[in-house]
Every structure is written in C-alpha cells, then in structure tokens.
N, C-alpha and C positions, 0 to 999 in steps of 0.2 A: 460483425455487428454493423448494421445499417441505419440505427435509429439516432436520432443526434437528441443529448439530453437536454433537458431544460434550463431556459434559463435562471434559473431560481439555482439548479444543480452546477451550473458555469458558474456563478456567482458565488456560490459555494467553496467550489475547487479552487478557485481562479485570482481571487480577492480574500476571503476569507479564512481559507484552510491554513494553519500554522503546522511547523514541524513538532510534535509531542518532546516536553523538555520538564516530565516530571515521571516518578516511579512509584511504587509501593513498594514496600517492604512484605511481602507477603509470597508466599508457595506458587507454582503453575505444576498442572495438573500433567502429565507425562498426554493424555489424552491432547488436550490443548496444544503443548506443544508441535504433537504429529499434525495435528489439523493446520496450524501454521508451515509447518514442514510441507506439507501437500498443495498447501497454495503457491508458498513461495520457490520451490521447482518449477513454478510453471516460467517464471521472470525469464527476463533475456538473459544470454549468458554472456559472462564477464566484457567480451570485446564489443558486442553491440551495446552495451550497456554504457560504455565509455567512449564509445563514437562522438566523435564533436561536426556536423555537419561542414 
C-alpha cells in the first residue's frame, strides 16, 4: 500500500478512535464468526506482535 490516508482518516484513528468497552447480549452467526476468523489470520504472529522497538 502506497497511498497515505487522509487527514480527516488520521484524525480519526489517531485522536478519536477508543477501544469498544460495551456488548450486546445477543447471538453471532457461525457465518460471521468465519469472516472474522479470515481476517484476523492474516495479523502478525504472536512474537512480532509483542516486539517493543
């Protein structure tokens, strides 16, 4: 990826975004699930993930 996002989108992630710190009480679909399953395989694995520069 070579395009740098905007700044409205920086402002966003950067300032704005909070960690999600509420739930429903409600079903997930086994469908749903996989599709999260499928993205989050893609993430760093455990040791880069915990790298401290």
């Amino acid at each position: 990826m070579s395009e740098a996002i905007t700044p409205t989108a920086q402002h966003a992630l950067f300032t704005e975004a909070r960690t999600h710190n509420g739930w429903l009480d409600r079903p997930v679909s086994d469908e749903t699930l996989r599709e999260i399953y499928e993205l989050m395989k893609w993430g760093p694995p455990l040791p880069t993930a915990l790298r401290r520069g």
